[in-house]
C-alpha positions as CSV (number, residue, x, y, z in Angstrom):
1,X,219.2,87.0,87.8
2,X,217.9,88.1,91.5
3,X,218.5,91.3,93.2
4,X,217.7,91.2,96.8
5,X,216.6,94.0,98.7
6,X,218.9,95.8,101.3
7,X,218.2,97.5,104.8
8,X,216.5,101.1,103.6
9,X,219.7,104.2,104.6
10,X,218.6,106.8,107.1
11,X,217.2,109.7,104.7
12,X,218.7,110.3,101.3
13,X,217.7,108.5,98.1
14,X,213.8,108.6,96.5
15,X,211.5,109.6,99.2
16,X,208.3,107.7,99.8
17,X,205.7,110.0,97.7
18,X,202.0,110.0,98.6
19,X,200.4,106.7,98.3
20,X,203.0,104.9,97.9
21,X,203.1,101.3,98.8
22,X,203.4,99.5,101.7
23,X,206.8,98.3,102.9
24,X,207.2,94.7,101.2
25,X,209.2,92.5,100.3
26,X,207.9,92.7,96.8
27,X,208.8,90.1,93.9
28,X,209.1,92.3,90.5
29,X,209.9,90.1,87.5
30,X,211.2,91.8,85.0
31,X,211.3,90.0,81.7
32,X,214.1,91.1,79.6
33,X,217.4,89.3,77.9
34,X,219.0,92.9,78.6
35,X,220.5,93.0,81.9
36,X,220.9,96.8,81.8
37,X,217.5,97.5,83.2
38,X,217.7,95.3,85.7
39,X,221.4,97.1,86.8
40,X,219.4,100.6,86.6
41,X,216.3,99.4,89.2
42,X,219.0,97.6,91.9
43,X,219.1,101.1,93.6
44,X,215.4,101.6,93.8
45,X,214.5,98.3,94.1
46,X,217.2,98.0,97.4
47,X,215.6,100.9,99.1
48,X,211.9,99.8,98.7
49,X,212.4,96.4,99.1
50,X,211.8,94.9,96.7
51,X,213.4,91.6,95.0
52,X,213.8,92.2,91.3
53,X,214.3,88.5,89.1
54,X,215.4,89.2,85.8
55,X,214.9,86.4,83.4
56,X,214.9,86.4,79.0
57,X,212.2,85.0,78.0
58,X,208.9,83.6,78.0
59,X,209.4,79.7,79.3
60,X,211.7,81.0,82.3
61,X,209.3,83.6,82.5
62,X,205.9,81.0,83.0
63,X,208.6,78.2,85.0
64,X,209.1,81.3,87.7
65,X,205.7,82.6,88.1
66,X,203.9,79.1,88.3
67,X,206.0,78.8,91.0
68,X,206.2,82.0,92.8
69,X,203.5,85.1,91.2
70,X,205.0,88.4,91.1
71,X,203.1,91.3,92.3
72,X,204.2,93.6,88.9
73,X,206.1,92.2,85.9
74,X,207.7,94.3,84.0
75,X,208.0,92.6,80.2
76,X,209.9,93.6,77.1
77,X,207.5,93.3,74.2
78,X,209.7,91.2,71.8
79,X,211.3,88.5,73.3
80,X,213.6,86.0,71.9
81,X,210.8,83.1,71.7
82,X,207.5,84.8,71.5
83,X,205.3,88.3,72.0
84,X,206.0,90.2,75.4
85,X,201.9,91.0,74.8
86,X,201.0,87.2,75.0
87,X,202.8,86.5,77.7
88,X,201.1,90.0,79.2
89,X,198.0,87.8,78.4
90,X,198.7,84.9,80.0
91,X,200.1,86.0,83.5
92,X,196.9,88.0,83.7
93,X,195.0,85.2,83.2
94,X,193.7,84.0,87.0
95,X,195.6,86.4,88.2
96,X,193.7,89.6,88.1
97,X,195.8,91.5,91.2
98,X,199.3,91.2,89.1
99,X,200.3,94.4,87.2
100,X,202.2,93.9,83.9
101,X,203.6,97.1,82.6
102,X,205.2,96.5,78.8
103,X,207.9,97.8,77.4
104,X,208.6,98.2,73.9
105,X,211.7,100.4,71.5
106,X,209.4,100.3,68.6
107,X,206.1,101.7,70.0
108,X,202.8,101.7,67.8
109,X,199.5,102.6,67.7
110,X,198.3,99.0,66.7
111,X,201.5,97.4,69.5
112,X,200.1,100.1,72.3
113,X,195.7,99.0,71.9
114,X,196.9,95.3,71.8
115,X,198.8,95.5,74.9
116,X,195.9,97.8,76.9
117,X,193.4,94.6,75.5
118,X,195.3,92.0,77.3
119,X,194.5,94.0,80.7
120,X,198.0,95.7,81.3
121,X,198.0,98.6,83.6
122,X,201.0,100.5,81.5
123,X,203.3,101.2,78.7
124,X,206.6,102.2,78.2
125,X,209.0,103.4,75.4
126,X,212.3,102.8,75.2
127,X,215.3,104.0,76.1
128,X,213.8,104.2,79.8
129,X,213.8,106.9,81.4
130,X,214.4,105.8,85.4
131,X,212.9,108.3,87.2
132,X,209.4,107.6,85.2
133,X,209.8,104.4,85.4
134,X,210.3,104.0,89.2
135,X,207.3,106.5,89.0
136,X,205.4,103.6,86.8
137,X,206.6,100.9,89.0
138,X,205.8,102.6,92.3
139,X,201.8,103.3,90.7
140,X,202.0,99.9,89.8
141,X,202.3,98.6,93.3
142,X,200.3,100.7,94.9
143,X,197.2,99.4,92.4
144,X,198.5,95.7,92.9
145,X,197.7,96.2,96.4
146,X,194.4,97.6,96.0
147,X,193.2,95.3,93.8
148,X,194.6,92.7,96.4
149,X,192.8,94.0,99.2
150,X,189.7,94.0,96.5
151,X,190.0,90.4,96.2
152,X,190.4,89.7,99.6
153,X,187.0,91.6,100.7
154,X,185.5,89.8,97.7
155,X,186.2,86.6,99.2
156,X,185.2,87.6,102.7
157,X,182.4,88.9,100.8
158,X,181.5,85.3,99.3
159,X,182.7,83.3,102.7
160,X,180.1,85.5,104.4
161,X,177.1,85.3,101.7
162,X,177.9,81.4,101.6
163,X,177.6,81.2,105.4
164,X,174.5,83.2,105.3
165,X,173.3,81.3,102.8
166,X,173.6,78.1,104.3
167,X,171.7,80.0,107.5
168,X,169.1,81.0,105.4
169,X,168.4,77.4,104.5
170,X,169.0,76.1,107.6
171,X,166.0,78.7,108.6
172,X,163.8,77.8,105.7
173,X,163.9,74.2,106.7
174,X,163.1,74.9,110.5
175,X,160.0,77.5,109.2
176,X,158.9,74.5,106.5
177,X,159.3,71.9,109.6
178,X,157.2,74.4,111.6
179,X,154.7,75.4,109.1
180,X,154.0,71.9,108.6
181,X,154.0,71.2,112.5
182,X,151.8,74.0,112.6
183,X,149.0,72.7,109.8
184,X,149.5,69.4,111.0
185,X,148.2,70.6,114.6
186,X,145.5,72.8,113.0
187,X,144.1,69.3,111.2
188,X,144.5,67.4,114.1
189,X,142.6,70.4,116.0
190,X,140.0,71.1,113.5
191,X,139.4,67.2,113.5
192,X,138.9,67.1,117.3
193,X,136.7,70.1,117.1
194,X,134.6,68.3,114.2
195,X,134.6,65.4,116.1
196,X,133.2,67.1,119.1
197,X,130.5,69.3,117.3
198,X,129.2,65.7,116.2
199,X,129.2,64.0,119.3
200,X,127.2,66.8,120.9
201,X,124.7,67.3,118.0
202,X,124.3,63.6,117.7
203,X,124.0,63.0,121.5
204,X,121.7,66.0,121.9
205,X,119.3,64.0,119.4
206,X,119.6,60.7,121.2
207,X,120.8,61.0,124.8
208,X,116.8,61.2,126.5
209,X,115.4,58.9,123.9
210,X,113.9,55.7,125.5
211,X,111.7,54.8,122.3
212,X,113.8,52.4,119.9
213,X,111.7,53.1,116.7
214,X,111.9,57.0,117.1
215,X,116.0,56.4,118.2
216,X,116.4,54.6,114.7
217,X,114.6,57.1,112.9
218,X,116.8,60.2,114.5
219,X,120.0,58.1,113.6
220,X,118.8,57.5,110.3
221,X,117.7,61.8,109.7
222,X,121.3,62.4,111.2
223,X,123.2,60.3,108.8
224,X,120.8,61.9,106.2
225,X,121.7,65.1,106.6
226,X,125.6,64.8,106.6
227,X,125.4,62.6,103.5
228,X,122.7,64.0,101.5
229,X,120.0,61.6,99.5
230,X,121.1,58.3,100.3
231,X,119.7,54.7,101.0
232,X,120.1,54.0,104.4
233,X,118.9,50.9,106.7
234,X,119.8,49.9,110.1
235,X,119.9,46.2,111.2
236,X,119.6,45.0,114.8
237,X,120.6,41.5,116.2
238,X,117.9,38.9,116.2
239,X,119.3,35.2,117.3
240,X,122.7,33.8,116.8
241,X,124.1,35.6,113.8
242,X,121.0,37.0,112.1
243,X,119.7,40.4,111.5
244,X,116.5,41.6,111.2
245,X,115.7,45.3,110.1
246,X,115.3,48.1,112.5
247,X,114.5,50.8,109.9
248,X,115.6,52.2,106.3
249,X,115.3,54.9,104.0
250,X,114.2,54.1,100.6
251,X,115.8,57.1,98.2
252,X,116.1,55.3,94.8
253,X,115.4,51.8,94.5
254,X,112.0,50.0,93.7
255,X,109.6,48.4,96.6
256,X,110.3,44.9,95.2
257,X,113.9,45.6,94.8
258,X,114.3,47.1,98.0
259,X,112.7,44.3,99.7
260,X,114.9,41.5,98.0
261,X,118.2,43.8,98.7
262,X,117.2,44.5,102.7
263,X,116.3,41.1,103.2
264,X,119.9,40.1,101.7
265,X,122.0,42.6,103.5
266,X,120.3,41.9,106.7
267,X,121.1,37.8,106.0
268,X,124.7,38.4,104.6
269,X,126.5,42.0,104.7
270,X,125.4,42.9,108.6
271,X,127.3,39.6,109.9
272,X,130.0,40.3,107.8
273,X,129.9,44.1,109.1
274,X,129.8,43.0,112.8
275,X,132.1,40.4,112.3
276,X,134.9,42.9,110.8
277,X,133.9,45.6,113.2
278,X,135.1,48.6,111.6
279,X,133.7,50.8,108.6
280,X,133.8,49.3,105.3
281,X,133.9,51.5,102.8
282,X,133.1,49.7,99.2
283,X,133.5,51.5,95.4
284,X,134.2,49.0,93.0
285,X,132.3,46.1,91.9
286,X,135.2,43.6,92.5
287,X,135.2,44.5,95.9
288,X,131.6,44.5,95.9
289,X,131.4,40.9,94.6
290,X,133.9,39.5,97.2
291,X,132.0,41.2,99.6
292,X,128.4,40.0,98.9
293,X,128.7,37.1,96.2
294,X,126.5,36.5,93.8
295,X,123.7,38.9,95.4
296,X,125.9,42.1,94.9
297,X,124.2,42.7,91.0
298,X,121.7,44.5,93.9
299,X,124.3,46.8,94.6
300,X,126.5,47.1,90.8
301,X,127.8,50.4,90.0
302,X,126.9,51.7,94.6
303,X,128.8,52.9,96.5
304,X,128.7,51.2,100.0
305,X,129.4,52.5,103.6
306,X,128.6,49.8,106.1
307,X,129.5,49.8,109.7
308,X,128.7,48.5,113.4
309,X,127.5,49.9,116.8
310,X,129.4,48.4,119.6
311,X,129.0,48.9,123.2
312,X,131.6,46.5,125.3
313,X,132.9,44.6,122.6
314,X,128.4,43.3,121.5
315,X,127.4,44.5,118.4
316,X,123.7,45.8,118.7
317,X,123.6,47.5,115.1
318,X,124.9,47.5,111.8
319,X,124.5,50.5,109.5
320,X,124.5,50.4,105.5
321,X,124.2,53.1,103.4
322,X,124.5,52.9,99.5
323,X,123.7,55.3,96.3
324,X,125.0,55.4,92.3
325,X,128.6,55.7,91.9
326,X,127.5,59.2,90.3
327,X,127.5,60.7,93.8
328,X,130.5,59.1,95.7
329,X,130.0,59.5,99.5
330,X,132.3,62.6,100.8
331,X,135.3,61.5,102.8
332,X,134.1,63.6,105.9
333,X,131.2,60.8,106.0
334,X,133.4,58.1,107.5
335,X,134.6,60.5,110.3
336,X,130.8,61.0,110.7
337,X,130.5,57.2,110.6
338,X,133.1,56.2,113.1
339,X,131.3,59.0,115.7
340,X,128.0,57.8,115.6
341,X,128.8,53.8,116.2
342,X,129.6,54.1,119.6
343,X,127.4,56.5,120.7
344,X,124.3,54.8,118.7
345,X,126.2,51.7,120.7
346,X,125.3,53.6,123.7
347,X,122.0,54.8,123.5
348,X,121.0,51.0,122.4
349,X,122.6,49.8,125.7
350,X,120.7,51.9,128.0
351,X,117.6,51.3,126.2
352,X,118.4,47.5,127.0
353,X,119.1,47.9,130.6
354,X,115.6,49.8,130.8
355,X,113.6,47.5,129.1
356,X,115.3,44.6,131.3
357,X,115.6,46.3,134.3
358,X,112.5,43.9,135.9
359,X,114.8,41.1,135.8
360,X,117.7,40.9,138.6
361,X,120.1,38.6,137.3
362,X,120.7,40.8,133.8
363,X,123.9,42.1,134.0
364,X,124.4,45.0,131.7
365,X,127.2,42.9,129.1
366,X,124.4,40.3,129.0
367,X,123.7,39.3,125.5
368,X,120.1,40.8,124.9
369,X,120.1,40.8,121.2
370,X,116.7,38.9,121.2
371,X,114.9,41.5,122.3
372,X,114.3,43.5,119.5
């Protein structure tokens, strides 16, 4: 059973009270197999607008509402096919804004604390007593639509902290995409800078130097000093594809031994060096072997840095350095490396054009690796 709502009459009737809800249409569901309750709202409900569906018992009761939620039921506590309470239960369940006020002709103490546990927002006794329970009814609706607008700001609320949420890690990824911009330009700074402190010190050594044997030995001090106690040898070009050495520093092998080793990386790692013509950086024996055959037991258990000058596409010096696997070369050595090549390239150039400036038809690329 439905009772629609009629047009409000010009005065007469309940007046509004204070706080009293807003003008609806409401839907009140009032849960009862007694239609006399339903007969004794009609006037109230008519005037506040509110439709009022009557139905007996709990399955029409949970067939209506999962169609259509009513913002306050009103529920007998003993139905024909179940608890008035359970139902109570059940309605509020996901539904936290509808207000269930049960009624009940045999009230108890036990009946009363079950029904308030459900979440119900009132209780009534019966017989009903019409002007309390429009009273009950109009409280009713004004909390339903409280507890509406509650859920409404809630969700605003969330729709809001979602969105800022989603700003917030859109920002976090810009600042970790700029932070790492940022360290990634400090490296690249710090390496140029690095790089430019060398290439002055080094050229500060070397630039006036005219004297091959003291140029070796400040190349070889240099090296020394950003690599700690090392062996160290310089080989220069001699004919064809040989080298000859230009100078060395002995740090922990035996005369005899250090002869036999210069002697072999002059013959075999210096062409290999020149011919690959960038830094080799060696630290296992495998690599070692395939490197230098069966002469690397020299160099078992070293580590090896080898690399080339080059001025114009000549080589006119190959570099090796080696110590005990103990004391691994620092990373920072190869940047160190990869400075001084050219600009040792360099200095040897200009010594060459000096020393064969007497003959006319030298050009500066000329191959002049016989003269040392």
């Amino acid at each position: 059973m439905q009772i629609k709502p009629t047009a409000p009459s010009a005065g007469g009737g309940d007046s509004e009270p204070s706080g009293h809800p807003q003008r609806g249409p409401y839907q009140l569901l009032l849960v009862d197999h007694d239609p006399k309750v339903g007969r004794l709202l009609a006037p109230w409900a008519s005037e506040n607008r509110i439709v009022i569906t009557q139905v007996g018992s709990i399955a029409e009761a949970l067939q209506l509402t999962a169609r259509n939620p009513a913002q306050v039921v009103l529920v007998e506590a003993d139905l024909p096919d179940g608890s008035g309470i359970a139902l109570a239960k059940r309605l509020k369940t996901g539904r936290s804004s509808t207000q269930v006020i049960v009624m009940t002709s045999k009230p108890s103490v036990g009946c009363a604390i079950e029904a308030l546990r459900t979440g119900i927002c009132d209780f009534l006794v019966k017989p009903l007593e019409m002007k309390e329970v429009r009273e009950r009814l109009r409280v009713a609706l004004v909390r339903q639509q409280e507890d509406q607008r509650h859920q409404q700001r809630v969700q605003r609320l969330r729709r809001v902290c979602r969105k800022l949420n989603r700003a917030r890690e859109d920002v976090a990824r810009q600042v970790d995409i700029l932070c790492n911009d940022l360290v990634t330009a400090y490296h690249e700074l710090a390496s140029q800078m690095q790089t430019m402190v060398q290439t002055s010190e080094f050229t500060a050594r070397v630039q006036h130097e005219l004297d091959l044997e003291t140029l070796l030995r400040r190349t070889l001090e240099y090296l020394l000093e950003k690599a700690g106690p090392t062996n160290a040898a310089i080989f220069l070009p001699s004919t064809g594809d040989e080298y000859s050495l230009g100078g060395y520093v002995n740090y922990d092998c035996t005369v005899q031994g250090a002869e036999l080793l210069l002697q072999h990386l002059g013959d075999v790692a210096a062409p290999k060096v020149a011919d690959r013509g960038r830094i080799a950086h060696i630290t296992d024996n495998r690599t070692l072997t395939d490197w230098l055959g069966e002469q690397a037991e020299y160099l078992i258990d070293q580590h090896v840095i080898a690399f080339p000058s080059v001025h114009r596409d000549e080589t006119l010096a190959v570099l090796v350095m080696f110590r005990d696997k103990v004391r691994p070369f620092p990373a920072s050595l190869l940047d160190t490396c990869g400075i001084i090549g050219p600009l040792l390239g360099e200095s040897l150039a200009k010594l060459i054009r000096i020393h064969h400036r007497h003959l006319p038809d030298l050009d500066s690329d000329t191959d002049a690796q016989g003269a040392y």
